[in-house]
Z-matrix of the N, CA and C atoms (Angstrom, degrees):
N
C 1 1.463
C 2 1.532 1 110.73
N 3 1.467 2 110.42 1 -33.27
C 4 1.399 3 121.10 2 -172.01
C 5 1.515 4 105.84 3 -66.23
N 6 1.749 5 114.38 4 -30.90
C 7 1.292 6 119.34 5 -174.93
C 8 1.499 7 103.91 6 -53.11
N 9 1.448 8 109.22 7 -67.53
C 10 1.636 9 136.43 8 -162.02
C 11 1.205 10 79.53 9 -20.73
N 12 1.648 11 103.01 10 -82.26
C 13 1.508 12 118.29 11 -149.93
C 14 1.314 13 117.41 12 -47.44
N 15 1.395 14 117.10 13 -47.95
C 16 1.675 15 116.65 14 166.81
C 17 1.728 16 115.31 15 -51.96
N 18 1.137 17 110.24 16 -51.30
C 19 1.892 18 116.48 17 175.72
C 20 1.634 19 102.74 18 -33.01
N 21 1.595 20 97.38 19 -54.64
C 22 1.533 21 111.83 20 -156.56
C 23 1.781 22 120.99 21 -66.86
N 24 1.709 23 88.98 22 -35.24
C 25 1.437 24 96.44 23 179.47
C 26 1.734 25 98.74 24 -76.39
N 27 1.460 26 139.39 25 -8.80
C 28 1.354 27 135.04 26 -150.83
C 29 0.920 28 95.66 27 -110.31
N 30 1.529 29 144.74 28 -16.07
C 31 1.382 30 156.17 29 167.43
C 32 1.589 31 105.77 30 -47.16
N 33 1.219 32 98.86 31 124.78
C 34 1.591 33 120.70 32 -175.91
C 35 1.817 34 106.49 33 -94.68
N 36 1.438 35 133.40 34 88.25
C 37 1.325 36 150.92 35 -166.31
C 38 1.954 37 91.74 36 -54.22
N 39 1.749 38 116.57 37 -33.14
C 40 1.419 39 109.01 38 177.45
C 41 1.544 40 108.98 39 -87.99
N 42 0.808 41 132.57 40 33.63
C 43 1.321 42 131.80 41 -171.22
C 44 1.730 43 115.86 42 177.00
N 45 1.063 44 90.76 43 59.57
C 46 1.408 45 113.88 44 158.29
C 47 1.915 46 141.06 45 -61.77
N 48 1.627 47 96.26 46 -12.80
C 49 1.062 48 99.64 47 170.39
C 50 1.933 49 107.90 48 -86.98
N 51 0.978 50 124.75 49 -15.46
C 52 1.442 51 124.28 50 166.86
C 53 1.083 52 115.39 51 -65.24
N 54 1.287 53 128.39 52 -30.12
C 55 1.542 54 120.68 53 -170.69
C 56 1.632 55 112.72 54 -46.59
N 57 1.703 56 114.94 55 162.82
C 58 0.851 57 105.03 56 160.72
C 59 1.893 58 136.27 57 -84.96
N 60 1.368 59 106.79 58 167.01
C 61 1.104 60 95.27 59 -163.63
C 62 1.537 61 123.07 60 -51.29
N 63 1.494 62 120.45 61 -36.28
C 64 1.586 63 122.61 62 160.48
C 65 1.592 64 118.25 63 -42.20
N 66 1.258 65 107.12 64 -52.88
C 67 1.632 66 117.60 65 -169.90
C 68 1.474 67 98.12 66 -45.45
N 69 1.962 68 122.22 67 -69.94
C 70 0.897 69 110.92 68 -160.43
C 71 1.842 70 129.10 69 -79.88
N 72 1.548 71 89.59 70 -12.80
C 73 1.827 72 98.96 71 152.53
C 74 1.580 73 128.28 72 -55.22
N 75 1.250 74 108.23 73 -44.64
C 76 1.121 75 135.94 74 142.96
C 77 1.933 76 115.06 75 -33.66
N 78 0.749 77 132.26 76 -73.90
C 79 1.514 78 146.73 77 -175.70
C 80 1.663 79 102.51 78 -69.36
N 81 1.057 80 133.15 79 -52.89
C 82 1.280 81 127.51 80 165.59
C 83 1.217 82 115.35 81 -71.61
N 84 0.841 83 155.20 82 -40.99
C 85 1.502 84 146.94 83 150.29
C 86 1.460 85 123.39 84 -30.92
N 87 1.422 86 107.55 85 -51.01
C 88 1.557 87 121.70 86 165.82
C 89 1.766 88 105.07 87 -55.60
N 90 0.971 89 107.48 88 -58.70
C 91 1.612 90 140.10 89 -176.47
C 92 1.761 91 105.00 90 -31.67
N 93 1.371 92 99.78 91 -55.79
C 94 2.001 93 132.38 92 -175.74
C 95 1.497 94 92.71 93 -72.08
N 96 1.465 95 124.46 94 -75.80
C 97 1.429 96 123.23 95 -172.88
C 98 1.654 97 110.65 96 -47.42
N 99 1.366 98 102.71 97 -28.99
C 100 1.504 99 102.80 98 -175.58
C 101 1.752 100 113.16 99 -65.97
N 102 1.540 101 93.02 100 -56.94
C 103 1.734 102 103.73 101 154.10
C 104 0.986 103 128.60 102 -31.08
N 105 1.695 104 131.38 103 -76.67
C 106 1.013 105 121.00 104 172.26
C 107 1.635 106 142.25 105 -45.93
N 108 1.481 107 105.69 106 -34.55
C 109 1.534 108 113.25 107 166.88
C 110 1.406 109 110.07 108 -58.63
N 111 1.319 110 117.60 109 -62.92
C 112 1.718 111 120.53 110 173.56
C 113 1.109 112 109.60 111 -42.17
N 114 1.164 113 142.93 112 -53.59
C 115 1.498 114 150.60 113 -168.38
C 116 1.707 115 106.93 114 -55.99
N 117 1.855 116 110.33 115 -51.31
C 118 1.200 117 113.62 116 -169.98
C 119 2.098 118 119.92 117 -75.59
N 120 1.439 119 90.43 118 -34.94
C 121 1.200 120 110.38 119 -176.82
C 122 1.881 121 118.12 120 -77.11
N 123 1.553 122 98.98 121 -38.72
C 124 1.574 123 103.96 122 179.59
C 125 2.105 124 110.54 123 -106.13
N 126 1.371 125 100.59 124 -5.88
C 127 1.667 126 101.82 125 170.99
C 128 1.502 127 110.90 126 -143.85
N 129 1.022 128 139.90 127 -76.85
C 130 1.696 129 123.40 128 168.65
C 131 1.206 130 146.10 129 -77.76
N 132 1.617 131 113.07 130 28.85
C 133 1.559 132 123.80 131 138.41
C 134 1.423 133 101.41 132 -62.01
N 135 1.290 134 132.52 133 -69.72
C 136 1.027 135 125.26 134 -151.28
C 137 1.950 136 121.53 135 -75.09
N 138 0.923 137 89.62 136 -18.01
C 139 1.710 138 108.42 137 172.18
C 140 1.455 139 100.63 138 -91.87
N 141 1.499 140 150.13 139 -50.23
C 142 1.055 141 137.13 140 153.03
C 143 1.835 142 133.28 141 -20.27
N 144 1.644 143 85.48 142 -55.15
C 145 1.892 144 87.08 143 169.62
C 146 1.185 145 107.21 144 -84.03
N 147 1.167 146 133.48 145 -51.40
C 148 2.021 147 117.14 146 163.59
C 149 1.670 148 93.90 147 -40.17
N 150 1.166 149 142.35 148 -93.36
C 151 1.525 150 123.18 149 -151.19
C 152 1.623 151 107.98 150 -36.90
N 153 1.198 152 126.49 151 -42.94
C 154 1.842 153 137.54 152 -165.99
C 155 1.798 154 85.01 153 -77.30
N 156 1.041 155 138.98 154 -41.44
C 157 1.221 156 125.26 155 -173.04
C 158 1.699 157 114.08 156 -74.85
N 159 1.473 158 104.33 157 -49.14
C 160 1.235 159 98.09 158 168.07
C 161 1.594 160 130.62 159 -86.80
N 162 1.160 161 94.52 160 29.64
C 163 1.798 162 108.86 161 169.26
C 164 1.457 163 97.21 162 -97.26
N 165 1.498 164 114.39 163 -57.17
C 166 1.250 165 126.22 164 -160.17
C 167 1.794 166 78.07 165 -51.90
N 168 1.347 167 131.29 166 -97.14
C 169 1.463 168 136.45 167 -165.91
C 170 1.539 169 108.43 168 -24.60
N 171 0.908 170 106.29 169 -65.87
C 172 1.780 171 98.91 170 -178.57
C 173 1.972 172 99.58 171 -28.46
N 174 1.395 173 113.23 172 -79.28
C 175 1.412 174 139.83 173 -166.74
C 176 1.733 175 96.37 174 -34.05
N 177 1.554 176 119.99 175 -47.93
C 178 1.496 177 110.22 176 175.98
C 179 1.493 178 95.65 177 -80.84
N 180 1.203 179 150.07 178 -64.85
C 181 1.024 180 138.20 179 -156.61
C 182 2.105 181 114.00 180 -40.29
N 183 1.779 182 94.46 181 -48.16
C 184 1.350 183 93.95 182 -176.19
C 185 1.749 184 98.34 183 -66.39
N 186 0.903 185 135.12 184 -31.61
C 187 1.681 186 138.02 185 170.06
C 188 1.409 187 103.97 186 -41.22
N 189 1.392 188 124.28 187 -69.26
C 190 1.385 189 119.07 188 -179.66
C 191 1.371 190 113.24 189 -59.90
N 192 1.507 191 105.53 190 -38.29
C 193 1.941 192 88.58 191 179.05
C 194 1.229 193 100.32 192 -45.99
N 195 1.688 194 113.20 193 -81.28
C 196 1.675 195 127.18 194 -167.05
C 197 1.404 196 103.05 195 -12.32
N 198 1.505 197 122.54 196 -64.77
C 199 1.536 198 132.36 197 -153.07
C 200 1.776 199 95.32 198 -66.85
N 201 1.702 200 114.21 199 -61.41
C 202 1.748 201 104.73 200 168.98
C 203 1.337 202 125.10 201 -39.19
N 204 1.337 203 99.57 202 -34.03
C 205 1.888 204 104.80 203 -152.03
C 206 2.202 205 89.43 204 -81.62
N 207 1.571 206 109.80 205 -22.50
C 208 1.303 207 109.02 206 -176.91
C 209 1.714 208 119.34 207 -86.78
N 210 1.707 209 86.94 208 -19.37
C 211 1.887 210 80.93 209 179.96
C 212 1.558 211 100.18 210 -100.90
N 213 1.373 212 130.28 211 9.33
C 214 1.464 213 132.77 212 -177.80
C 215 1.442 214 88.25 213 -104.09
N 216 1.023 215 134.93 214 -8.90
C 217 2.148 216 134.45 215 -178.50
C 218 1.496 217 82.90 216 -98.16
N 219 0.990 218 125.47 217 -79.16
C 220 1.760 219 135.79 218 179.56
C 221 1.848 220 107.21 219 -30.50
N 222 1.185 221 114.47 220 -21.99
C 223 1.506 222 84.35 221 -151.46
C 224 1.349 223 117.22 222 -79.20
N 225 1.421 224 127.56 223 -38.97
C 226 1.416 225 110.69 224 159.30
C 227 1.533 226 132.85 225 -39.79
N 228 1.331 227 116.72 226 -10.83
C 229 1.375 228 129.14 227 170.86
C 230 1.876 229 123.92 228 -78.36
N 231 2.097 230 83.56 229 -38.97
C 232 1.932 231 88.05 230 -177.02
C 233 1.441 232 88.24 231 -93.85
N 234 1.491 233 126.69 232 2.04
C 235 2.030 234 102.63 233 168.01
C 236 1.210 235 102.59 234 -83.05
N 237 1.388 236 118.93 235 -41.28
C 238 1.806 237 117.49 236 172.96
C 239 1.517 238 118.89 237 -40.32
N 240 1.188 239 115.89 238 -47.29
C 241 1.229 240 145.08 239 -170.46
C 242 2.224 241 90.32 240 -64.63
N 243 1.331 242 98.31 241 -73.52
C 244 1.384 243 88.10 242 -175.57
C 245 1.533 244 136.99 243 -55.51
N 246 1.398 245 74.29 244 -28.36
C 247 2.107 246 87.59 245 173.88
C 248 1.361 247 101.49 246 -45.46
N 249 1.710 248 104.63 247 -64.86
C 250 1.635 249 122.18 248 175.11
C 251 1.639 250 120.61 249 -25.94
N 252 1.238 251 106.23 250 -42.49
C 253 1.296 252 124.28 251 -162.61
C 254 1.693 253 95.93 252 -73.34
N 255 1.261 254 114.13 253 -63.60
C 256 0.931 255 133.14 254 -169.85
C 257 1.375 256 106.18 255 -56.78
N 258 1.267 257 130.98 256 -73.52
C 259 1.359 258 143.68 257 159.90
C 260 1.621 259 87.34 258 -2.86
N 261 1.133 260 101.66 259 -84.99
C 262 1.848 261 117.17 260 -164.06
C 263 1.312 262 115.36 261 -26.13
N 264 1.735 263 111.75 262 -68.83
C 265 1.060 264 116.63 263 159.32
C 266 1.266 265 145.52 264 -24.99
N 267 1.702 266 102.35 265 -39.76
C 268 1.703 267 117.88 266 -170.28
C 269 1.400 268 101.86 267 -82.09
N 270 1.693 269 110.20 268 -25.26
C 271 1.995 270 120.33 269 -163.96
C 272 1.972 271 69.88 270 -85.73
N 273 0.783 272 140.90 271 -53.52
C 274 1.488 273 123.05 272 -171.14
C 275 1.532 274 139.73 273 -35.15
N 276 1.480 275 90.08 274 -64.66
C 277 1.473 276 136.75 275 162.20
C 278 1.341 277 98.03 276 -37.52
N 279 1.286 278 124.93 277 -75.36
C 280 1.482 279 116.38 278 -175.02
C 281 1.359 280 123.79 279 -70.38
N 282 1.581 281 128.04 280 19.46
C 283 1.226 282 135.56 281 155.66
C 284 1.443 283 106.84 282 -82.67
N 285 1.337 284 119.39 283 -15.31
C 286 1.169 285 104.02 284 -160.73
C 287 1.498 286 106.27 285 -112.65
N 288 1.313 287 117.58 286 122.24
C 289 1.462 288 136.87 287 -167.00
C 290 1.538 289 99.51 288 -53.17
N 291 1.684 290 120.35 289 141.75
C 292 1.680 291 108.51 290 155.75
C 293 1.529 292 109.68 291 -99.95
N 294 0.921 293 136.92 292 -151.66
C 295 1.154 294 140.53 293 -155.92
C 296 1.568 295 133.29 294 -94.18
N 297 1.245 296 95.26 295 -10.32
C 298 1.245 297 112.47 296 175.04
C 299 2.072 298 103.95 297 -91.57
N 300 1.159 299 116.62 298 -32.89
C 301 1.307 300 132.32 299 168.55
C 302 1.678 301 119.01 300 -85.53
N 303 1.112 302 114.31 301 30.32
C 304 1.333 303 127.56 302 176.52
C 305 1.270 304 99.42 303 -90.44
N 306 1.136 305 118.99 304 -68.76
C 307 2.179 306 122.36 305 -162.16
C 308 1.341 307 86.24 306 -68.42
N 309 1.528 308 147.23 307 -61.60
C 310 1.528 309 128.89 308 -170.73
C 311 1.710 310 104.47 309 -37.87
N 312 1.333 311 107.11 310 -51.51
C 313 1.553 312 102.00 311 -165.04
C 314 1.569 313 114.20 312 -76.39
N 315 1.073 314 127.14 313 -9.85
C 316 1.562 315 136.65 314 163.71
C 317 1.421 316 105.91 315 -58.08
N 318 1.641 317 119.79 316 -64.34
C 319 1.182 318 140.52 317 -148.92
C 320 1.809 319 85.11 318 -82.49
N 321 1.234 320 132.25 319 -57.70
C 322 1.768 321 107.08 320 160.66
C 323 1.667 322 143.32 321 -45.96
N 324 1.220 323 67.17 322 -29.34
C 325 1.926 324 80.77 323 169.33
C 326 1.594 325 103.10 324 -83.14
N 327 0.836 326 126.68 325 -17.88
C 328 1.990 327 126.76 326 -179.52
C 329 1.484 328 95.15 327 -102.36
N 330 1.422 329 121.24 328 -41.65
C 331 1.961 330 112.45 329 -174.43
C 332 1.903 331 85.59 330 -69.29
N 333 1.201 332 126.75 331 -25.84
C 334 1.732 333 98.67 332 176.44
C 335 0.679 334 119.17 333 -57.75
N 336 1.322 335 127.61 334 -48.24
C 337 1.249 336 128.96 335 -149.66
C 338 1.732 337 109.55 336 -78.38
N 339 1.287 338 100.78 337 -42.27
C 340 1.374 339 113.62 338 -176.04
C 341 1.234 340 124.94 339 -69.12
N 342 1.710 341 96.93 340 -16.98
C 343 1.810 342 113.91 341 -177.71
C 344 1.655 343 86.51 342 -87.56
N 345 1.115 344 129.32 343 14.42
C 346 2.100 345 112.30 344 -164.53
C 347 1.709 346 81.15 345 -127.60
N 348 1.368 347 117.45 346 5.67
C 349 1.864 348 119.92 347 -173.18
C 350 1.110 349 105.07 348 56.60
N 351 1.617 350 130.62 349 21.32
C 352 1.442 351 124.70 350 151.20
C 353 1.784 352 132.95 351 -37.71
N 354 1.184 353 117.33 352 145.76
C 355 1.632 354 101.71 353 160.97
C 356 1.051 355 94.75 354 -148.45
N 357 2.107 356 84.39 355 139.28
C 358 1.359 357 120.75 356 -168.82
C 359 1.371 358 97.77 357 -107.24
N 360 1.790 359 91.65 358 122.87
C 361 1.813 360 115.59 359 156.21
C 362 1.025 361 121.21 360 -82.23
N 363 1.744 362 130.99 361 -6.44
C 364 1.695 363 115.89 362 -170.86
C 365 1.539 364 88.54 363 -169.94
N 366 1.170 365 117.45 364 105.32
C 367 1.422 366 118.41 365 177.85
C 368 1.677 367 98.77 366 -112.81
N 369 1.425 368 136.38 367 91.06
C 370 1.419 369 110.06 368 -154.17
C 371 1.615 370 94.81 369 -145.33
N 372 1.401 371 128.24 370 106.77
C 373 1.448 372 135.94 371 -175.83
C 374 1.681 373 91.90 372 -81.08
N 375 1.451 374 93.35 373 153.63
C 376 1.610 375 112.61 374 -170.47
C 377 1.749 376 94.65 375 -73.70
N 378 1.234 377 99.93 376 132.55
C 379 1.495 378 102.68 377 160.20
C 380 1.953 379 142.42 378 -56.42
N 381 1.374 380 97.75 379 -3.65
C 382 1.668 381 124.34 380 144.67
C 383 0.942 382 124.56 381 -173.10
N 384 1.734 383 106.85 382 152.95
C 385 1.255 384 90.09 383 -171.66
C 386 1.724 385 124.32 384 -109.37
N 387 1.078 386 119.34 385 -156.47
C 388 1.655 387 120.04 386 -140.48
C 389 2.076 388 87.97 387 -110.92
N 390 1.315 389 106.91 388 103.87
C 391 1.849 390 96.53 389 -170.14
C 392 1.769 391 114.18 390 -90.74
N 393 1.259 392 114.82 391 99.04
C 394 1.421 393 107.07 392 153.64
C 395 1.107 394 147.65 393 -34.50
N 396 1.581 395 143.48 394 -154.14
C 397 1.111 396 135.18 395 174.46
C 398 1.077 397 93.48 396 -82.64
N 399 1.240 398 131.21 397 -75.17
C 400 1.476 399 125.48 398 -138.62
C 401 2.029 400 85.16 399 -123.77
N 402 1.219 401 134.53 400 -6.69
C 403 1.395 402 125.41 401 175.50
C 404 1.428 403 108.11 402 -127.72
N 405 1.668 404 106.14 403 179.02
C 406 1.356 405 97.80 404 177.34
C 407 2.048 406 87.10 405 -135.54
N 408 1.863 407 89.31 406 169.20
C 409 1.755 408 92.76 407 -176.87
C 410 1.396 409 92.65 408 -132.83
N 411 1.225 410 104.26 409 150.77
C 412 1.476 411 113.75 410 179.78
C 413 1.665 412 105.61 411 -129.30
N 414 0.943 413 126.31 412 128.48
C 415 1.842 414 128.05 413 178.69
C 416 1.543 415 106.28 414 -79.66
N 417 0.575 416 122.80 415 113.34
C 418 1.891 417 114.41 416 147.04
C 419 1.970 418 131.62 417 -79.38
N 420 0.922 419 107.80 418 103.52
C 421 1.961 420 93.36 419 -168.08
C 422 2.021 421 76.96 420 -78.29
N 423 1.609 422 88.04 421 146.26
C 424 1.174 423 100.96 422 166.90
C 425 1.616 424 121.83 423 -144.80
N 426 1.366 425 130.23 424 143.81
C 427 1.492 426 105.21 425 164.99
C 428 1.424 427 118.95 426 -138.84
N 429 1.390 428 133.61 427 130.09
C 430 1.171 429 113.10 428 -156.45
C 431 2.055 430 105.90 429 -136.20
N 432 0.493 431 100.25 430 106.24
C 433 1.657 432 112.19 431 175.45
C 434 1.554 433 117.80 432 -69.27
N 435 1.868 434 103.72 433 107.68
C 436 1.386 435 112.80 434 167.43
C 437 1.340 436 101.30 435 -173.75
N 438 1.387 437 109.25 436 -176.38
C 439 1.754 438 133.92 437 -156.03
C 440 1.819 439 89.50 438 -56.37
N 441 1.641 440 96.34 439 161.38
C 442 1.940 441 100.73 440 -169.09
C 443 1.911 442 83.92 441 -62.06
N 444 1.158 443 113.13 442 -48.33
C 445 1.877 444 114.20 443 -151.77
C 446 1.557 445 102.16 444 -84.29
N 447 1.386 446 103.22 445 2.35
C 448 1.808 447 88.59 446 168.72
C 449 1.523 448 102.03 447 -120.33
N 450 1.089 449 126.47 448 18.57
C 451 1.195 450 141.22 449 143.92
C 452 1.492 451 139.18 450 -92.09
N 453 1.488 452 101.06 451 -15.27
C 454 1.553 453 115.55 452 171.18
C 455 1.807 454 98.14 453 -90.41
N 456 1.440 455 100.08 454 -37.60
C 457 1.833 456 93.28 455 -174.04
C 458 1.445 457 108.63 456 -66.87
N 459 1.369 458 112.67 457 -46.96
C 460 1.746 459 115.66 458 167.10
C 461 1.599 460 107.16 459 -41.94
N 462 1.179 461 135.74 460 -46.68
C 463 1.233 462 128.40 461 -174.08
C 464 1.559 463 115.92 462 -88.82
N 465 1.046 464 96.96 463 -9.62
C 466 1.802 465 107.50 464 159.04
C 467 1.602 466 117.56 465 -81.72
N 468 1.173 467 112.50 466 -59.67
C 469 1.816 468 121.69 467 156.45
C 470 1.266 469 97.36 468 -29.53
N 471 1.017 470 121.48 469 -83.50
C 472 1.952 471 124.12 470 -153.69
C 473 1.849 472 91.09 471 -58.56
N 474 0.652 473 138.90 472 -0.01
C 475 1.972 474 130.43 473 177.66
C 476 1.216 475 103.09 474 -112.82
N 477 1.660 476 114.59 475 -9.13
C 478 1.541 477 94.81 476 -179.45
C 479 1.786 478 106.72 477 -121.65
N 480 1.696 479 108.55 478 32.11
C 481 1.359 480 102.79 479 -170.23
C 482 1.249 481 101.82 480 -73.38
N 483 1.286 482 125.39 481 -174.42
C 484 1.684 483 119.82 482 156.57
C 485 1.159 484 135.06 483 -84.67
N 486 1.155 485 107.32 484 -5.88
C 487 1.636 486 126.93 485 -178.62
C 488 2.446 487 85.67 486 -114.51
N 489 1.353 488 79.25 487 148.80
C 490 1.848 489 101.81 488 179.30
C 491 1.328 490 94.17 489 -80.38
N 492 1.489 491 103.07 490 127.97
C 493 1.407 492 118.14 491 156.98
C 494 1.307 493 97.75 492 -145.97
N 495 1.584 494 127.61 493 151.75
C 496 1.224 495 155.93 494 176.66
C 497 1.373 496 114.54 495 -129.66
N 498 1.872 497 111.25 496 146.94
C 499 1.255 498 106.36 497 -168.68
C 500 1.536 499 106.28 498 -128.12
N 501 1.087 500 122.55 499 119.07
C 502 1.475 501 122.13 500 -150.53
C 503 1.876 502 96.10 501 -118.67
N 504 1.249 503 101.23 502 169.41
C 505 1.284 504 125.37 503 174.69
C 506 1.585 505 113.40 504 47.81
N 507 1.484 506 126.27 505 17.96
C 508 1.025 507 114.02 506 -172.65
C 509 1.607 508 138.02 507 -64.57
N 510 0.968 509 115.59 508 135.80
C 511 1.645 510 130.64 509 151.25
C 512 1.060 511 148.14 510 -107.81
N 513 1.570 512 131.88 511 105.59
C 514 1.268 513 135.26 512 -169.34
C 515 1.852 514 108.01 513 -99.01
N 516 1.091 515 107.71 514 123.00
C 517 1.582 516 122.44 515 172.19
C 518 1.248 517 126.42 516 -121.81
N 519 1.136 518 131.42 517 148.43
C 520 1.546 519 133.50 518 -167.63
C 521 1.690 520 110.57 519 -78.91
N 522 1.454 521 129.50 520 120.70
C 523 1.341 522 133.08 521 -140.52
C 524 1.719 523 93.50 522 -118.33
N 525 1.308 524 131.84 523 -157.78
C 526 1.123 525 137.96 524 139.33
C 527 1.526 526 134.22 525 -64.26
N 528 1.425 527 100.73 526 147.49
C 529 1.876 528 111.12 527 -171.19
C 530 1.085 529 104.74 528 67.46
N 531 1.494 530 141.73 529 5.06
C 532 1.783 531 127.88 530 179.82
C 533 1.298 532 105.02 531 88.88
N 534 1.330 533 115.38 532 38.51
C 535 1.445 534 129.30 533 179.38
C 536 1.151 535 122.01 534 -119.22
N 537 1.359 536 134.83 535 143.77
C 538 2.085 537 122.04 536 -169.24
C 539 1.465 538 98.49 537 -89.74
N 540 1.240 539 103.15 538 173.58
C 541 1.823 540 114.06 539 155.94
C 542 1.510 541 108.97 540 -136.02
N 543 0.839 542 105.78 541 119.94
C 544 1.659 543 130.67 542 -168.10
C 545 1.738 544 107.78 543 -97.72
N 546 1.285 545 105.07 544 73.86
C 547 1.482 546 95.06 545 160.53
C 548 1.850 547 121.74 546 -111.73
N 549 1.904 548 94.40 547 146.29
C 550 1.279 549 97.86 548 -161.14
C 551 1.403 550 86.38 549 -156.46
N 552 1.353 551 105.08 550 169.03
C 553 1.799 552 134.04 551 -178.76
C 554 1.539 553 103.57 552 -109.87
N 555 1.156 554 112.82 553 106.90
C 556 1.106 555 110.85 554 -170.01
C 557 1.687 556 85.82 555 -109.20
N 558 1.665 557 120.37 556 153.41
C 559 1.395 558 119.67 557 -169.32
C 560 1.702 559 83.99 558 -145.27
N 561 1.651 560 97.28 559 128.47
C 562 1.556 561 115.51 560 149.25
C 563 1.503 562 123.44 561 -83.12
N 564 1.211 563 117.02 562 163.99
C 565 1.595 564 123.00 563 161.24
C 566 1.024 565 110.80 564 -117.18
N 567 1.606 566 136.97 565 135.36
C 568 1.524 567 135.30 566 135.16
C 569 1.431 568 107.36 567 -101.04
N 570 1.509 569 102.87 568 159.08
C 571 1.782 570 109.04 569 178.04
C 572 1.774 571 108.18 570 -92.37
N 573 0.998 572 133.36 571 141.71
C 574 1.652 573 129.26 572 -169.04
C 575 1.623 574 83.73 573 -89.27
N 576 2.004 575 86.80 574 149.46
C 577 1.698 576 92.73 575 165.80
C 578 1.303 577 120.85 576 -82.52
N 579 1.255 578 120.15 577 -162.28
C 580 1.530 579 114.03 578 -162.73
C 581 1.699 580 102.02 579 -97.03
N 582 1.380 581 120.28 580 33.70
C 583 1.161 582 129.70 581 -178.14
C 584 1.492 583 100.15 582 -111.97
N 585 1.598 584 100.28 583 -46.03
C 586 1.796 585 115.35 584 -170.72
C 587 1.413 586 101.49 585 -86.48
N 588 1.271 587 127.99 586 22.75
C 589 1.539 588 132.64 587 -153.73
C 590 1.397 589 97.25 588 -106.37
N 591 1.858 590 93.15 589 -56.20
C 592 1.556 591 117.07 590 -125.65
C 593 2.157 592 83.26 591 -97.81
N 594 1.643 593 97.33 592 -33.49
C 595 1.515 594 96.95 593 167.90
C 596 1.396 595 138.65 594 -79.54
N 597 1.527 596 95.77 595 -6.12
C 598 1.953 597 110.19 596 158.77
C 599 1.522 598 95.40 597 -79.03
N 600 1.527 599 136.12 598 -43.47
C 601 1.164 600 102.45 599 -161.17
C 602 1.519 601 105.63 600 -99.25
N 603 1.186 602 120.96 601 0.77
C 604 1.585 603 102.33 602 168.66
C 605 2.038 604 106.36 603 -80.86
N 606 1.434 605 103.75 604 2.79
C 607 1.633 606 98.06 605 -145.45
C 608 2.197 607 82.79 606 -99.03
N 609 1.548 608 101.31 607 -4.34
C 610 1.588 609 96.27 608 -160.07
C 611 2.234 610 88.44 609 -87.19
């Protein structure tokens, strides 16, 4: 060991081709490791995270293809689909009374009741009504006193008018003579024209 150290201190730094053959295995090796650190720290760190960055991008990019390349295979399927949609909508739409067919559809919702020998204490539509996008709803509070089964058929009538009505918030309580009282919010729809349409959406 004592040698090394003497060899090492006797080593001439200008004359490096004398060394012995260990020394300069030794020295290039040191020499390479030295390289490589410099190399990583002052040129491919920084090209490393650009390569990891543009891996990461490639990896979403091929994501968005996949997802295009699946709704461009699909799409005769989601236009089918929309026709459908649409269709639906339009069979909707024509449940829903415009404005001139509002008081007919009140006055059916009161001939139910009256056709089931109900009697009505509060037949009373909201004084305006509440406007959607493209429809409007109107509440009615109502309360009407009769037998449990001519009160279930009244509430069967009103689901099977032709125009949509829904009966919300209900409560049935035990009335006089062994009779219920049925109060509930019953809500119509009309669809707005393209006047009441166009002034919800300038009004949003």
């Amino acid at each position: 060991m004592n040698t090394w150290i003497e060899e090492l201190r006797q080593l001439d730094i200008n004359n490096i081709g004398n060394w012995p053959h260990a020394f300069k295995r030794g020295a290039l090796a040191i020499l390479f490791v030295g390289i490589l650190f410099s190399g990583y720290f002052f040129i491919w760190k920084d090209q490393i995270v650009a390569l990891e960055g543009a891996q990461a991008q490639e990896e979403t990019l091929k994501t968005t293809y996949l997802a295009k390349k699946r709704s461009a295979v699909n799409l005769p399927a989601l236009r089918e689909q929309l026709k459908e949609i649409e269709h639906s909508l339009s069979a909707l739409l024509r449940q829903l009374p415009d404005k001139s067919e509002m008081e007919a559809l009140l006055v059916d919702i009161n001939q139910a009741g009256l056709g089931r020998g109900l009697q009505f204490e509060l037949f009373k539509p909201a004084e305006h009504e509440t406007l959607k996008a493209f429809y409007a709803e109107l509440p009615i509070t109502i309360r009407v006193i009769g037998e449990y089964h001519d009160i279930g058929a009244f509430a069967s009538d009103v689901a099977q008018l032709p125009r949509i009505v829904t009966l919300n918030d209900i409560n049935i309580a035990p009335g006089n003579d062994g009779k219920l009282v049925l109060e509930a919010v019953a809500k119509t729809f009309r669809y707005l024209d393209e006047e009441e349409i166009t002034k919800q959406a300038g009004g949003k």
